[in-house]
N, C-alpha and C positions, 0 to 999 in steps of 0.2 A: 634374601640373604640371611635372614633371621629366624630362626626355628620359635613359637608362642603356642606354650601350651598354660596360661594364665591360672588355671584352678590349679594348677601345681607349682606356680609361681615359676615357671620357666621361658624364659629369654636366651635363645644362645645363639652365637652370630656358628653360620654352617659353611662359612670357607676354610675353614680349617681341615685338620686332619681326625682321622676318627674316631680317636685316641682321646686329644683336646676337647672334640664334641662330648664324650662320654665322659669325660671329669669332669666337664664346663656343668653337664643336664645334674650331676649327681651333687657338684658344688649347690646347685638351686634348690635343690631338693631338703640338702640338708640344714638351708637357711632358719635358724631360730623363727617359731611362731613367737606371735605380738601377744603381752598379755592382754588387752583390751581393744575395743573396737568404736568408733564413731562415725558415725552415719551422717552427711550434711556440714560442707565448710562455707556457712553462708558466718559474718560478724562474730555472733554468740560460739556458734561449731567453732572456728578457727582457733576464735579464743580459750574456749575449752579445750580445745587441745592441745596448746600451746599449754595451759596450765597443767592439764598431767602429765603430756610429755616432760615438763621441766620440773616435774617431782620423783623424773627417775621410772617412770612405767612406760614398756613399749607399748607403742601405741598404731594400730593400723587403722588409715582412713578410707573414708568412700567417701566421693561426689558425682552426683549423674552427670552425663557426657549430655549438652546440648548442643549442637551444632552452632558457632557461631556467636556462641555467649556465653556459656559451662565448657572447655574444651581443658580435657586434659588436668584440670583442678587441682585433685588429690596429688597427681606426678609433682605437678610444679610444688607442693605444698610441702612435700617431703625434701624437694631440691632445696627448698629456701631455708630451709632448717635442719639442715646437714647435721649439724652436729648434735641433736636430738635423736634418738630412738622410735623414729619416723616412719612408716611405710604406707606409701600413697596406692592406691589400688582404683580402675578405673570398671572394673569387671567385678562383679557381685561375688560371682563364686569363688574367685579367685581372694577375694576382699576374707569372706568367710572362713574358706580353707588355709587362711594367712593366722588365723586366731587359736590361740590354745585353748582346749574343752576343758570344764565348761563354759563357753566363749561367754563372754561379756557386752555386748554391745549398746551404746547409748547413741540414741537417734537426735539428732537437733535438727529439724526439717519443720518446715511451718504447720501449725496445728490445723486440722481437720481431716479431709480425705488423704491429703497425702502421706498421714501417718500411717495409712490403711494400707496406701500402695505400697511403700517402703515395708511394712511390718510383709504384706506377702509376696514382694519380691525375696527377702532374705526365707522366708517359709521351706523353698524346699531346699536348700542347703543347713538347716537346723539342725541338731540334735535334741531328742528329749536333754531336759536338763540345763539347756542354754536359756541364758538371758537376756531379756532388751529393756530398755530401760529408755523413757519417751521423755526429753529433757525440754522439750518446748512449753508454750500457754495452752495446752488441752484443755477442753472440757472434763470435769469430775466426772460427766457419767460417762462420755464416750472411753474414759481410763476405768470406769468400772465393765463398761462392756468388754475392752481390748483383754483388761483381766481374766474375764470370765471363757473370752474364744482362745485366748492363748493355752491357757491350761487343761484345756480340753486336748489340747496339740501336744501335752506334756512342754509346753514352752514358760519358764517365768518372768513373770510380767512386773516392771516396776515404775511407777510415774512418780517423774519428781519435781516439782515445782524449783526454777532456780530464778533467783533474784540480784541484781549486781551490775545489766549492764554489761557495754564490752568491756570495759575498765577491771570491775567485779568478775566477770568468768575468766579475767587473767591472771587477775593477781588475788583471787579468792572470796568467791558468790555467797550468800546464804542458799541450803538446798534442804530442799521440803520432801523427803522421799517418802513413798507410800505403796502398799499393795502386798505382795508377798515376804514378807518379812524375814523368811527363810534366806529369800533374793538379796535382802538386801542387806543381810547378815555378811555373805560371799562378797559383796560390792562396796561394802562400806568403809573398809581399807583407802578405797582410791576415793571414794564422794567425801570421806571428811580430810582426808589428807590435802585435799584440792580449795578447799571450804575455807572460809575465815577466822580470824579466833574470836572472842567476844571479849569484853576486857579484865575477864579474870582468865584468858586463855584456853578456855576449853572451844571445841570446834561448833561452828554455827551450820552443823548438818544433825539430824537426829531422825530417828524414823517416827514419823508423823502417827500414820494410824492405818488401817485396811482399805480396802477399794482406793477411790479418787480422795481419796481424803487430802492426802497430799497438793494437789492441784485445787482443790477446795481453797484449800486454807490460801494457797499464789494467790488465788481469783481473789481471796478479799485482802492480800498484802494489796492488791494491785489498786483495791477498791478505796482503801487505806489512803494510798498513796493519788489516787485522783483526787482524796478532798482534798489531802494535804495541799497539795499543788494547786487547787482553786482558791483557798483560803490563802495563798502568799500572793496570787498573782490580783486577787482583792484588794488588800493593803496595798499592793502597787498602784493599782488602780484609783484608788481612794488617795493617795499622794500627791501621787503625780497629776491627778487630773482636779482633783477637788481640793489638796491643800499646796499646791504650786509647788512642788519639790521635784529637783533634776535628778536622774536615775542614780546619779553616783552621789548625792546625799540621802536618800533613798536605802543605798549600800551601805552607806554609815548607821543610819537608825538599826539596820538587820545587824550589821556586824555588833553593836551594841549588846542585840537581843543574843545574839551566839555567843557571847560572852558571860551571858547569866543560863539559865535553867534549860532554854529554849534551842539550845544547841541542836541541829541538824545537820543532813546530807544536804535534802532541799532547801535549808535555808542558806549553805554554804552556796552552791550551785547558784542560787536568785543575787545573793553578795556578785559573783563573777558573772554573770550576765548583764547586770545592773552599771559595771564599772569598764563594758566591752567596749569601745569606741573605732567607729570606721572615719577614719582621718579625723575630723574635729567632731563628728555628729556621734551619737549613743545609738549602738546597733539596735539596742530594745526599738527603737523609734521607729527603722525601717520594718518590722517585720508585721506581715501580717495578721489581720487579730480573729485567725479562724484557725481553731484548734480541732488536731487530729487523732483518733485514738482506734487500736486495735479490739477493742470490743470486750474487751475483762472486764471492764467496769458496769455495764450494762449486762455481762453474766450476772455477777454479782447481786444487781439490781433482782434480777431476775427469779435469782434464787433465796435472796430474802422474802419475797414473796411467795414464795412455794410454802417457804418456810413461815411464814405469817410472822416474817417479824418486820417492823421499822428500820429504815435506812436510810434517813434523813437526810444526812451530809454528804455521803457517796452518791445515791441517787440524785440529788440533786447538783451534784458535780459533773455526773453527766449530762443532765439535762444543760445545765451551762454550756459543757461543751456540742451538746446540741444549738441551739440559740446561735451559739457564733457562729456554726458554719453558716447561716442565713444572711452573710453578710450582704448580698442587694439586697434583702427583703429590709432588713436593717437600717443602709442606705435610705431607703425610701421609705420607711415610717418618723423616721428622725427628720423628714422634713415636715410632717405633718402635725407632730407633736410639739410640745412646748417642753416637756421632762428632759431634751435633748440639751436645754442653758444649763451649762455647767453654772454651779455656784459653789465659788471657794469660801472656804470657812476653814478656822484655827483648830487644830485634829490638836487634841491633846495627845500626846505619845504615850504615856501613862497607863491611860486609861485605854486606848489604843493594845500596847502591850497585853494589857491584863485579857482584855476581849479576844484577841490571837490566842493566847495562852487555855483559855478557857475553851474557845469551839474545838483546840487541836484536843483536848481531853477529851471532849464529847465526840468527835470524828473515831479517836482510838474504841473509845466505849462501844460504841456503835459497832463496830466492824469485829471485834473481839465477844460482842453477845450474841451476833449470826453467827461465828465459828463455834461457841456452845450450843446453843439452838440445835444446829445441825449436827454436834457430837451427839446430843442427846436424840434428834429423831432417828438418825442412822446407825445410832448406838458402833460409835467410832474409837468412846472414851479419851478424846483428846484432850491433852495437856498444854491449857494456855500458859501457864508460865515457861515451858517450855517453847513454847511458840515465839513468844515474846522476847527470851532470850537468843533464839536462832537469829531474830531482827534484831539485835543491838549493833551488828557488826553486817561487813557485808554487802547488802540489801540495798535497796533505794528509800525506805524509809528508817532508817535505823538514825536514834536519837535518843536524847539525853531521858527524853519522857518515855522512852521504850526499855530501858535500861531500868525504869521507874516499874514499870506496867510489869516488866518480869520477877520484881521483888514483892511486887505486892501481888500479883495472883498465887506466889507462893502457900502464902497464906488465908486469900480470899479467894475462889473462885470463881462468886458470883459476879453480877452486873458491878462494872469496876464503879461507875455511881455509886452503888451504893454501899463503898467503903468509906469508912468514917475520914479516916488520912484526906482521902479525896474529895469528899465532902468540906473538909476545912481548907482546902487548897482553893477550890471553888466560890463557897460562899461570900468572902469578900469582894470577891468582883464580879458577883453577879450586875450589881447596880452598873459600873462604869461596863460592863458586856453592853448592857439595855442602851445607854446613852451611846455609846459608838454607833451600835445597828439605828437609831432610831436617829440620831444625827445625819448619819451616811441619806437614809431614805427618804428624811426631809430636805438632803439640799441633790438629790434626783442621782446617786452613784448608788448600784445594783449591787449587793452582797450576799447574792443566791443564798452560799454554803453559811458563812456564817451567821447569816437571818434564820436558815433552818436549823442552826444548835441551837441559836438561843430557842425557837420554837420546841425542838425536840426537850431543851431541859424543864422548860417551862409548863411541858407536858406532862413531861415525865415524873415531876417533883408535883405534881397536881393531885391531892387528892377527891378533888373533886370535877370531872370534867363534863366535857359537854354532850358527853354521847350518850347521857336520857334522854337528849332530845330526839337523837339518832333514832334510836329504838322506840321509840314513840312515833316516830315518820314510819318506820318500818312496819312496824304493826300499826296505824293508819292504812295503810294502802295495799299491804301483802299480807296483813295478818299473821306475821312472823313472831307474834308475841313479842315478852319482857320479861326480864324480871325484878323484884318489888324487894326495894330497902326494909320494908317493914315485915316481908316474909324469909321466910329460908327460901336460900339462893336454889337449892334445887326444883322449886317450882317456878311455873311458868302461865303466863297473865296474858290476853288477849282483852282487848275493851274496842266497843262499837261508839267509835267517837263520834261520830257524827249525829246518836241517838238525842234527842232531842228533852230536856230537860222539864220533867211535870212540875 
């Protein structure tokens, strides 16, 4: 009874007269195209386009049809928000040919192959000159290859790293765009209009840099945001278990701290989970203690290593969250050991505070010198204070010390260490850092991430370290030589140690 011819957007019921059918087909036809387009109504999709829909842009969706658990998606998505400038589409071509040229389209569909299938399903309904724009956690190079096969296609290619959350892609993400610049000249209307403000109001969307750069830099917000997150759930740990404090005095000592310098997202967030209660008991208590994570963090890891630089608090955030999930193996080593007696001891807050305060500086540090690192090998020319202020707002890490990091990389580029400002924010409490770490470890509670700041500053502020011995092992046994304090650095020294002394 229904006439569908979907790539021209027609629906027309054919009991009528022939008259009605011919005004009904020409009514369909001549329906407004959508100016923009999204690919994926999974959490983040939804939310996204709920947010540009409600800034006033038509918006046409896609979601694949799966039998019995995706059915119908997009339709219903467009029913539920009627009064939005919505048009749901469950047919590709029809999705496509619903869009005005040069179509716009942003994908939010899970990062890896399936960006591949989505990118050449929509392929033969493209135009030279059309856009896609790939909103999920991509890999930086797999957005630099998509870059590279797109444009060959005459298609532009845009990655943009978003941050926020379903809360954040509602009511306004930070977005890290990168790739064709031209693209995202045409796009940037609707990505920052969607975007957050920052607290002098300007929008927390900017175009990053070429290739993946954009998704780079996500990778190490995200990386960022694992230490972050390991270093608060430390101090819980250290409370609640070694200095006897209940979850919701716990939330007092933090809300304390969100009241001076240290102000967060994630420390708001740990306030409200701290103070959750299921009937009389503290949900923190039920839940279990093996953490889950989509794999950015261990990009990250990964790529500071490429990149030969240290990544002390992030890497080792993961590894944390490696360790927990071994929770039988855990089980059953804690009967074997003794380190398993907890011993309560008096946590001065104090000093406490200051050692929080300290490793979240060395975590930002850390993760803001891999984003230079790799501006310089990939010669990307990225602007960290820019970056830093797209995170004041937004974001999952945006804080009071991010707010901080964008006014001083204005003026300093280098390793945020080694600005003097920062330098005198630090040095006082290096000493009460040492005594927290070194307290926590003698009465047997585990502070992965911030044992590794204080390592990495300790390192880092070293000018003398341990790796002549390094190099002396190395050339012992590989004969990879050294080189000699008392020569110029550009020669190179080999010695037969084991030669035997006349």
């Amino acid at each position: 009874d229904t006439l569908e011819i979907p790539e021209y957007g027609i629906h027309v019921n054919v009991n009528q007269s022939t008259d009605n059918i011919i005004n009904e087909i020409r009514k369909n036809m001549m329906v407004e195209k959508s100016e923009f387009g999204l690919v994926g109504l999974g959490v983040m999709g939804t939310s996204l386009a709920l947010n540009i829909a409600g800034k006033g842009t038509s918006l046409a969706v896609y979601n694949r049809q799966v039998l019995g658990k995706e059915e119908d998606v997009a339709l219903k998505f467009q029913n539920e928000n009627s009064s939005l400038k919505i048009k749901g589409f469950d047919d590709v071509k029809a999705f496509v040919s619903g869009i005005q040229k040069p179509r716009k389209i942003l994908l939010m569909v899970n990062a890896g192959k399936t960006v591949d299938l989505v990118i050449d399903s929509l392929l033969p309904y493209l135009d030279k000159g059309d856009i896609l724009i790939d909103g999920g956690n991509s890999h930086y190079k797999n957005t630099k290859k998509r870059f590279e096969y797109l444009k060959n296609k005459g298609i532009e290619f845009v990655g943009i790293g978003v941050s926020g959350g379903e809360e954040g892609a509602l009511k306004g993400p930070s977005i890290m765009p990168s790739g064709s610049k031209t693209a995202y000249e045409q796009v940037s209307t609707i990505l920052e209009g969607i975007s957050a403000n920052d607290p002098q109001g300007n929008k927390c969307c900017t175009y990053i840099g070429p290739e993946g750069s954009g998704h780079f830099v996500k990778m190490i917000h995200n990386g960022i945001e694992y230490g972050e997150m390991q270093l608060l759930a430390e101090i819980y740990h250290l409370l609640r278990f070694y200095g006897g404090k209940r979850p919701d005095e716990i939330a007092s000592i933090f809300e304390e701290w969100k009241s001076s310098d240290l102000n967060s997202y994630l420390l708001e967030i740990s306030i409200d989970i701290l103070r959750k209660k299921e009937g009389s008991e503290f949900l923190i208590d039920k839940i279990l203690d093996q953490a889950s994570q989509k794999g950015t963090g261990g990009w990250s890891t990964n790529a500071a290593l490429e990149l030969g630089k240290p990544l002390n608090t992030i890497a080792e955030s993961v590894m944390a969250r490696y360790i927990s999930a071994m929770k039988d193996t855990r089980v059953q080593a804690s009967k074997l050991y003794t380190t398993n007696n907890v011993k309560q001891f008096s946590i001065d807050l104090e000093k406490l505070k200051n050692a929080y305060s300290t490793s979240r500086i060395i975590n930002h540090a850390i993760g803001f010198d891999t984003i230079s690192e790799a501006s310089n090998q990939y010669h990307w020319n990225l602007n960290l204070s820019e970056i830093a202020r797209i995170w004041t707002n937004g974001c999952i890490i945006r804080s009071s010390l991010m707010e901080e990091c964008a006014l001083l990389f204005k003026d300093f580029d280098k390793h945020l260490l080694l600005n003097p400002i920062v330098a005198q924010q630090i040095n006082p409490r290096i000493s009460n850092y040492s005594q927290v770490v070194a307290e926590a470890l003698t009465s047997g509670c585990p502070l992965p991430v911030m044992a590794s700041g204080l390592n990495y500053l300790l390192s880092f502020t070293s000018a003398q370290s341990s790796a002549n011995m390094i190099q002396a092992q190395r050339d012992y046994f590989g004969a990879h030589t050294y080189k000699r304090t008392d020569r110029p650095f550009e020669e190179s020294f080999h010695t037969n140690w084991n030669e035997k002394l006349v």
